[in-house]
N, C-alpha and C positions, 0 to 999 in steps of 0.2 A: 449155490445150495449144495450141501455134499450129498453122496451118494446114495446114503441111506436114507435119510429124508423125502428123497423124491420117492423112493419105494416107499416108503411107509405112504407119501401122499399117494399113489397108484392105487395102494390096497387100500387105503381108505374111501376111496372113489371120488378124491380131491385130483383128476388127473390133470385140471387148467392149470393149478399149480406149477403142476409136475411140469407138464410140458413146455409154459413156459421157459422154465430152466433147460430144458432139453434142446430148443429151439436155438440157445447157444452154440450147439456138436454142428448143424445145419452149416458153414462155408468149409467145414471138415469135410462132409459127406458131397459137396458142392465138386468141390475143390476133386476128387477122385472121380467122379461123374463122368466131369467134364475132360479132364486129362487123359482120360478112357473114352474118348469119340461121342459123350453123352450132350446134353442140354443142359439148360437152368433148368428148365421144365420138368426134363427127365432126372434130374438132381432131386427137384422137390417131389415128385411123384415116387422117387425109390425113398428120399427121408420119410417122408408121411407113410410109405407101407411100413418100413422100417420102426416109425416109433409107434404102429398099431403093433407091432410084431412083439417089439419089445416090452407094451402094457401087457399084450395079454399072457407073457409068457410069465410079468412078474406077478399077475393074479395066480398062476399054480401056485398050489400050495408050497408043492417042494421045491421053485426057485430059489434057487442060494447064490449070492452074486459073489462070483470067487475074481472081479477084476473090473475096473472102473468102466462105471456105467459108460463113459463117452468111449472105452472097447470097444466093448460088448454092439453097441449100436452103431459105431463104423461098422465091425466086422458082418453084422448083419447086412448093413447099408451094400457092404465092398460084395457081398453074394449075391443080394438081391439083384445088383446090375450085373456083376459078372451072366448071372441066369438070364437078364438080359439080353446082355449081347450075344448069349447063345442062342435064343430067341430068336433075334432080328437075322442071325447069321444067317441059320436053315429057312427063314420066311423069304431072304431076297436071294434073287439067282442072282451066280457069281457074273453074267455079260449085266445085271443092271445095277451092281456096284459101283462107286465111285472110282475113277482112275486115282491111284495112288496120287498124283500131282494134285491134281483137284481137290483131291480130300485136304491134301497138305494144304494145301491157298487156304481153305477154307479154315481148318484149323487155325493157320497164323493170323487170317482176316477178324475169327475171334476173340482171339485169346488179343491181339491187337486193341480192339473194342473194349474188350475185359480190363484191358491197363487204362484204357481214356475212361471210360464210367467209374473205376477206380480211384482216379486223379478226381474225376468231376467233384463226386462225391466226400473226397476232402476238403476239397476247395468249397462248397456250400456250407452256409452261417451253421453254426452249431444247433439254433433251435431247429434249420432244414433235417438237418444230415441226423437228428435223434426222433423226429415225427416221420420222417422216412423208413427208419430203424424200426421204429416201435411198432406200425404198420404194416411193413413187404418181411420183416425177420421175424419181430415178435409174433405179427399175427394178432395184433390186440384190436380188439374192438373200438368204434370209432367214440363210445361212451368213454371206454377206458381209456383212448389215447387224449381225447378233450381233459379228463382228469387229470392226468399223469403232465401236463403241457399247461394246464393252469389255462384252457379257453373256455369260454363260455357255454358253448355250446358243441354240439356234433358238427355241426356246420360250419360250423370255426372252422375247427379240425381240416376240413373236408375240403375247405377254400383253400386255407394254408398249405394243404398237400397238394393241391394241384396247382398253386403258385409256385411251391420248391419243384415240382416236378417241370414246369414249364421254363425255371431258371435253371435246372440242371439239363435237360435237353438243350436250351439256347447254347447253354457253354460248352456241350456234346457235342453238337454239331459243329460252334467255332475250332474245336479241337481240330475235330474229324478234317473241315476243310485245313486247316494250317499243315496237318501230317502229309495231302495229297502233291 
């Protein structure tokens, strides 16, 4: 959806729209989170401040977007954590920080994880790996994602995801053990 479209959906107070589109920039904003000491968790908590940040900045009147919206909301996204980890810095004393080794392990132990769920998840059948999608990225509703998948019902839905999620954990874990 281009750039201007989404603002005009904002100002119109069509923001589901909008945001759906936006929920696209989310493994941008993920992706620098995490590479910067953060979470999935802490990823989706700095995007969601981030894309309240950026509705209500394009409700001023005098917003003028001089540069692609998916900038514009990294660059906020990349503050918000930076602000962050300034946060977290001054909250924890420097003796209950992680030993630089430790932190490493732990880094490599995820980002490890992050390559196998990655794998997982191409390897599951297409209709999994897009009711997954539409769900944990889109963020659609369980009516919307039954429509969108052609199931009968929400329960459909509802079954079908915790079936693919159960086939993508089994093959998780196969991974996990064959790497050790």
């Amino acid at each position: 959806m281009p750039d201007q479209k989404i603002v005009q959906l904002i100002r119109a107070g069509r923001s589901d729209a909008a945001l759906d589109a936006l929920y696209g920039y989310f493994p941008m904003a993920r992706k620098t989170v995490v590479a910067h000491g953060g979470s999935t968790q802490d990823a989706e908590d700095v995007f969601q401040e981030g894309l309240l940040i950026l509705c209500r900045k394009i409700r001023e009147t005098d917003f003028v977007l001089t540069a692609r919206l998916s900038t514009y909301l990294f660059s906020v996204c990349r503050l918000l954590w930076m602000d962050e980890l300034k946060k977290r810095k001054r909250a924890v004393p420097p003796t209950l920080q992680d030993p630089p080794d430790e932190a490493l392990a732990d880094v490599l132990l995820r980002e490890s994880r992050f390559r196998l769920a990655e794998k997982v998840l191409a390897e599951l059948a297409d209709r999994c790996r897009e009711l997954l999608l539409l769900f944990y990225t889109r963020r659609l509703k369980w009516q919307e994602v039954a429509a969108r998948m052609g199931y009968s019902s929400e329960n459909v839905a509802r079954n079908q995801k915790y079936k693919c999620l159960e086939a993508a954990r089994t093959r998780l874990a196969e991974l996990e053990h064959q790497t050790l």
